[in-house]
TORKOL-4160 file (C-alpha; in steps of 0.2 Angstrom, whole numbers, padded with zeros to 4 digits, m for minus):
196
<pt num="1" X="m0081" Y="m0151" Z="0117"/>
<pt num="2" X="m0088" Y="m0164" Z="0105"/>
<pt num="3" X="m0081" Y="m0174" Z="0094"/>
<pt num="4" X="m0091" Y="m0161" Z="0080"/>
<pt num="5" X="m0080" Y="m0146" Z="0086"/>
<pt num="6" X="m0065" Y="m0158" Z="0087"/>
<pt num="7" X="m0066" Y="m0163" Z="0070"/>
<pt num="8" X="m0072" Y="m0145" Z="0064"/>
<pt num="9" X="m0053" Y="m0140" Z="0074"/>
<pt num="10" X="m0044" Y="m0152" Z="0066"/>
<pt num="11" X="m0049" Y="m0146" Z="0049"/>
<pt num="12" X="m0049" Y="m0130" Z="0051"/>
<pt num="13" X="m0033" Y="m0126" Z="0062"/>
<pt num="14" X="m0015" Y="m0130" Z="0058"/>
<pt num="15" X="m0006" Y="m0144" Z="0069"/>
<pt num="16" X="0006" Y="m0139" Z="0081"/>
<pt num="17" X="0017" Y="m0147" Z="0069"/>
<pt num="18" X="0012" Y="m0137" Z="0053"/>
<pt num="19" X="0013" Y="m0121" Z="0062"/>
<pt num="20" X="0030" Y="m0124" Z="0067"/>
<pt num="21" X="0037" Y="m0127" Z="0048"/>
<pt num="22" X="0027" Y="m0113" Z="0041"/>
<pt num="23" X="0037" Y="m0103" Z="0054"/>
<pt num="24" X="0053" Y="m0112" Z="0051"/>
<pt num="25" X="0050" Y="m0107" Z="0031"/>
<pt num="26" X="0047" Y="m0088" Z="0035"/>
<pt num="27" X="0062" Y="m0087" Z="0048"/>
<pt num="28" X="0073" Y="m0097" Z="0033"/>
<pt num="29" X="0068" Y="m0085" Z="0019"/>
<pt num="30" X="0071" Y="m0067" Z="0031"/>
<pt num="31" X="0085" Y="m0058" Z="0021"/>
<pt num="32" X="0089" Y="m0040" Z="0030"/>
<pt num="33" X="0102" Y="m0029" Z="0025"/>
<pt num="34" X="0108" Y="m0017" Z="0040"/>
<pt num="35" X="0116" Y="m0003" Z="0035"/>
<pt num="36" X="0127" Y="0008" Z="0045"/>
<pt num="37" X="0143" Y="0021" Z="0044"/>
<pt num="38" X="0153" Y="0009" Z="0043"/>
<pt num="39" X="0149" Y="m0003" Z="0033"/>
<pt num="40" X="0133" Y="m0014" Z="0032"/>
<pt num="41" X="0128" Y="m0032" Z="0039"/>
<pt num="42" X="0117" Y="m0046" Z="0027"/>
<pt num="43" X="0107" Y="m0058" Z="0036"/>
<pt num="44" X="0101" Y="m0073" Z="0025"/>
<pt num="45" X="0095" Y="m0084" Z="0040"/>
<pt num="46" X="0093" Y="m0083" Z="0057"/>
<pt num="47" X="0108" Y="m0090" Z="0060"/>
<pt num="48" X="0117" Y="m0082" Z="0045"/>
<pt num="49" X="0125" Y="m0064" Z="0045"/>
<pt num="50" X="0137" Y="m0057" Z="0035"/>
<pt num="51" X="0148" Y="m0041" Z="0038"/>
<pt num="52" X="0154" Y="m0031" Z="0026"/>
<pt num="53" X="0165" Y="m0014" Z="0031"/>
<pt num="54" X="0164" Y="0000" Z="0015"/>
<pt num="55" X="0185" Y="m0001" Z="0017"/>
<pt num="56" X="0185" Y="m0017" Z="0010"/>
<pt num="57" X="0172" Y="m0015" Z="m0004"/>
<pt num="58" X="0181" Y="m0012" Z="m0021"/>
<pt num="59" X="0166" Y="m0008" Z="m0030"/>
<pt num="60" X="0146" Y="m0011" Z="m0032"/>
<pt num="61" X="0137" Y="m0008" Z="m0047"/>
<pt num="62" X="0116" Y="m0011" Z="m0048"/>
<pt num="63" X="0106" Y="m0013" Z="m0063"/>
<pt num="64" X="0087" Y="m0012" Z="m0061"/>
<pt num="65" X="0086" Y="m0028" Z="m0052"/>
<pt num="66" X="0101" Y="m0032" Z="m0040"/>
<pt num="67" X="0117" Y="m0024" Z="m0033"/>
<pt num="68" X="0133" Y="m0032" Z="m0036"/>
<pt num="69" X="0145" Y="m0032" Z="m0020"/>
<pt num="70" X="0164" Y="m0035" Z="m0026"/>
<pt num="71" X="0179" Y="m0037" Z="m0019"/>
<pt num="72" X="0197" Y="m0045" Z="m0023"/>
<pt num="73" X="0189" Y="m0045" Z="m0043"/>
<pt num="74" X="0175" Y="m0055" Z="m0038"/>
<pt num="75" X="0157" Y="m0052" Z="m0033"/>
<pt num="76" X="0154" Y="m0059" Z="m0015"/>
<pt num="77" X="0137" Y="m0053" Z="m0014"/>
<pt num="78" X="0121" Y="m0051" Z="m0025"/>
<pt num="79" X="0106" Y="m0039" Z="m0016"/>
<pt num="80" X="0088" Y="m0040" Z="m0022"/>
<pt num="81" X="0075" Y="m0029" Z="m0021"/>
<pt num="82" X="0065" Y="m0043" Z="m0009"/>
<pt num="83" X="0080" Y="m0038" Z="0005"/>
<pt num="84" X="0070" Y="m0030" Z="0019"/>
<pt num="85" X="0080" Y="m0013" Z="0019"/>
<pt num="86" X="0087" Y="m0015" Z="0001"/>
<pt num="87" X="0078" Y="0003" Z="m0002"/>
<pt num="88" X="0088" Y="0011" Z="0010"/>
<pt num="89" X="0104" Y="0002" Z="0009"/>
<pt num="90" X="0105" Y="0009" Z="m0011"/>
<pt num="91" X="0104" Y="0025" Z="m0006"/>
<pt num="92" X="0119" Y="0024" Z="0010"/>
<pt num="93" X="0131" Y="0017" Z="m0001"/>
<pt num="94" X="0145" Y="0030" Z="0001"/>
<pt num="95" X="0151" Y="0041" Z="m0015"/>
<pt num="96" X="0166" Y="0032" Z="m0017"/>
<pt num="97" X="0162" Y="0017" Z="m0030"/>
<pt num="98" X="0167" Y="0022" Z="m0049"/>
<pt num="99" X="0155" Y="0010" Z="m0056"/>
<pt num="100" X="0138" Y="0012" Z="m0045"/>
<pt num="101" X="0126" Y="0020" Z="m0053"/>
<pt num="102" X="0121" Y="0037" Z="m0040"/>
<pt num="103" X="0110" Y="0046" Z="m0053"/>
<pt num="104" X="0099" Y="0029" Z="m0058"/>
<pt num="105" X="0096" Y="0028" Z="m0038"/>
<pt num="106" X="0091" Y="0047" Z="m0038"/>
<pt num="107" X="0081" Y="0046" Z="m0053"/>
<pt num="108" X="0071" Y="0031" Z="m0044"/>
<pt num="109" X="0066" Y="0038" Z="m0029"/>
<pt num="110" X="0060" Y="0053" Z="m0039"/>
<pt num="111" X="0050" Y="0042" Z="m0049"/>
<pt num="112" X="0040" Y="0035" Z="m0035"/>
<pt num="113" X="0024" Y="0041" Z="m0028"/>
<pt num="114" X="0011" Y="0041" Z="m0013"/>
<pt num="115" X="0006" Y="0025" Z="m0007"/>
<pt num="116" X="m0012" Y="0029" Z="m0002"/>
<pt num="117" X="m0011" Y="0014" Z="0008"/>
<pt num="118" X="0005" Y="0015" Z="0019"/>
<pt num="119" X="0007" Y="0032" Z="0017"/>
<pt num="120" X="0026" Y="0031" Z="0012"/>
<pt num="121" X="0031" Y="0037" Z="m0005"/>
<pt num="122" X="0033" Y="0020" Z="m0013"/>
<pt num="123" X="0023" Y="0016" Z="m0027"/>
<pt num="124" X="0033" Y="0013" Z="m0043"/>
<pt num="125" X="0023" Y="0005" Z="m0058"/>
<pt num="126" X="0007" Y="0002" Z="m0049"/>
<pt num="127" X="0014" Y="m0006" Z="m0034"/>
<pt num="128" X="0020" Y="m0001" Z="m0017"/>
<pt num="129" X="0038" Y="m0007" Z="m0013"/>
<pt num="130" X="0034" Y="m0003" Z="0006"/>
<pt num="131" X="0020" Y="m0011" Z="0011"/>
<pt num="132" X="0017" Y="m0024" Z="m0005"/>
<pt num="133" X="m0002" Y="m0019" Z="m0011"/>
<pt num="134" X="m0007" Y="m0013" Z="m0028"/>
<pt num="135" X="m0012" Y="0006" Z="m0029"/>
<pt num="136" X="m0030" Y="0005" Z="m0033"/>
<pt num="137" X="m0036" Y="0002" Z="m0052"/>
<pt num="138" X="m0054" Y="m0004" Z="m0059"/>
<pt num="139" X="m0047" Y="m0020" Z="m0060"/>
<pt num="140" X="m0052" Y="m0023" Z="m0042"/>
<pt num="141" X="m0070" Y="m0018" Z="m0044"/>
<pt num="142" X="m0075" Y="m0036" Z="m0045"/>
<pt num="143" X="m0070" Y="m0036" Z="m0026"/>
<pt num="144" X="m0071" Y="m0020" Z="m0018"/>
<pt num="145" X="m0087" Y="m0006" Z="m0022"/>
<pt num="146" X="m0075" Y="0008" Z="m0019"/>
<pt num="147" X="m0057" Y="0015" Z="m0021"/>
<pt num="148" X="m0062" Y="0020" Z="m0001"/>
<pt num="149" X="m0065" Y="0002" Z="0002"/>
<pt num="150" X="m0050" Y="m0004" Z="m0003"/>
<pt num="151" X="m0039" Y="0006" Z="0003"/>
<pt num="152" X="m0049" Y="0005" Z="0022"/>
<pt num="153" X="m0046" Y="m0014" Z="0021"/>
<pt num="154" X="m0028" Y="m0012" Z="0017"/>
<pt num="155" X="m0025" Y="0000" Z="0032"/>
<pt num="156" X="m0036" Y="m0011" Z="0045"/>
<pt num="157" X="m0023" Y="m0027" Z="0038"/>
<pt num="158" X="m0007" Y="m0013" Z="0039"/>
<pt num="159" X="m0011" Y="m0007" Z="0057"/>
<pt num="160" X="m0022" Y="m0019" Z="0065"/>
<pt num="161" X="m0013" Y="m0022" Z="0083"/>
<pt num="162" X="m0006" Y="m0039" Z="0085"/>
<pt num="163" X="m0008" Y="m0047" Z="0104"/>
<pt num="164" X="m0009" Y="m0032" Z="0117"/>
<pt num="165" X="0002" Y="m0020" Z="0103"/>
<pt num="166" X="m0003" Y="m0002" Z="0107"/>
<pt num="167" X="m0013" Y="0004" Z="0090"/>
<pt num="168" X="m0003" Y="0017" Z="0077"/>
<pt num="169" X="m0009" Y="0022" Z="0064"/>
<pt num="170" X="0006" Y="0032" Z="0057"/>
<pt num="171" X="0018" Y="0035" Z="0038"/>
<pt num="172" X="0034" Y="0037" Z="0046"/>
<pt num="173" X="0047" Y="0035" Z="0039"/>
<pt num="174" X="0056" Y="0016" Z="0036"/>
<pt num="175" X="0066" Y="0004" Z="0022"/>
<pt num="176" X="0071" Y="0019" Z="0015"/>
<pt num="177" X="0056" Y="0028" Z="0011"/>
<pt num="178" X="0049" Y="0046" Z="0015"/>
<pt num="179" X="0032" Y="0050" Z="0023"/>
<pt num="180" X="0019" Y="0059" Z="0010"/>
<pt num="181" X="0014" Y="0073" Z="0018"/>
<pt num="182" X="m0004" Y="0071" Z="0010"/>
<pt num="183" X="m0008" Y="0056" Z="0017"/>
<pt num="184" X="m0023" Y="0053" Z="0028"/>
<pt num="185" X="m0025" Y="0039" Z="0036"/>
<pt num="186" X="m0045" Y="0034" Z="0030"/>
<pt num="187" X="m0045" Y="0020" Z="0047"/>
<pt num="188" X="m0044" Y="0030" Z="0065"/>
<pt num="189" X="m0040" Y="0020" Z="0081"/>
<pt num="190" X="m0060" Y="0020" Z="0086"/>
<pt num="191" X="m0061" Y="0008" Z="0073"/>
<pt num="192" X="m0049" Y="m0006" Z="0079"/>
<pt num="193" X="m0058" Y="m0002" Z="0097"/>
<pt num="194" X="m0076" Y="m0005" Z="0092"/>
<pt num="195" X="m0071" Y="m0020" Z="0080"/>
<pt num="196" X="m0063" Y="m0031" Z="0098"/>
């Protein structure tokens, strides 16, 4: 290789270095809420998990943009939307809480609609909860010729394989969302094979 290409590499590719506290930033700002039967476990960190059994939760009460967690009195726990899972942990929480709000959480989930890039039912004002990508709008016309267009670039970014992952193109269900059953995926798998 020359000294050209090396240069060229240096500037253009991370350092081992750099790579390793980019992950180290990612894996310190993971938050994941696990939700199960009995109870549900928080993760802040990788080293950081919380378990929480329903028994022992007095009450929980959410507002548009967090959940309270109390018990003894006191709130030991505030959830956010930016939680992975926070979309289906709201709607687990078992019927026995005086002060959480069960119709606001209905009323939500009626609210959203098809994502036409996913393909889950997640789309509140605009913008997907599920996969993050604003629902077309001619805004984006600067960038992108077509509504088409857009939304093809967002599903080869959604479901181009990473390594030797076997491609899937699919809406099923996850974080709490539904599949829309009128979705169709506008990539196919011959794509991703004729693009490597």
């Amino acid at each position: 290789m020359n000294i050209f290409n090396k240069i060229l590499l240096w500037f253009i590719l991370p350092s081992k270095r750099k790579i390793k506290k980019i992950t180290d930033n990612v894996i310190k700002n993971i938050k994941i809420i696990e939700t199960n039967s009995e109870g549900f476990t928080v993760t802040t960190t990788d080293t950081e998990k919380k378990n929480y059994h329903w028994k022992d939760i007095l009450n929980i009460r959410i507002n548009d943009s967090k959940t309270e967690i109390i018990s003894d009195k006191k709130i030991i726990e505030v959830l956010t939307p930016d939680y992975t899972n926070y979309y289906d942990f709201i709607q687990k929480i078992p019927k026995d809480y005086k002060d959480f709000d069960y119709s606001f959480v209905d009323l939500f989930f009626t609210k959203l609609s098809g994502c036409k890039c996913c393909g889950l039912i997640s789309l509140f004002d605009n913008k997907c909860l599920a996969c993050g990508f604003e629902k077309w709008n001619n805004g984006l016309l600067d960038e992108y010729n077509s509504e088409e267009e857009y939304n093809r670039e967002r599903q080869y970014e959604l479901f181009e394989p990473f390594n030797d992952d076997e491609i899937d193109i699919n809406n099923k269900p996850e974080q709490g969302f539904k599949s829309d059953t009128l979705w169709i995926p506008i990539v196919k798998k011959e794509d991703f094979v004729n693009s490597y």
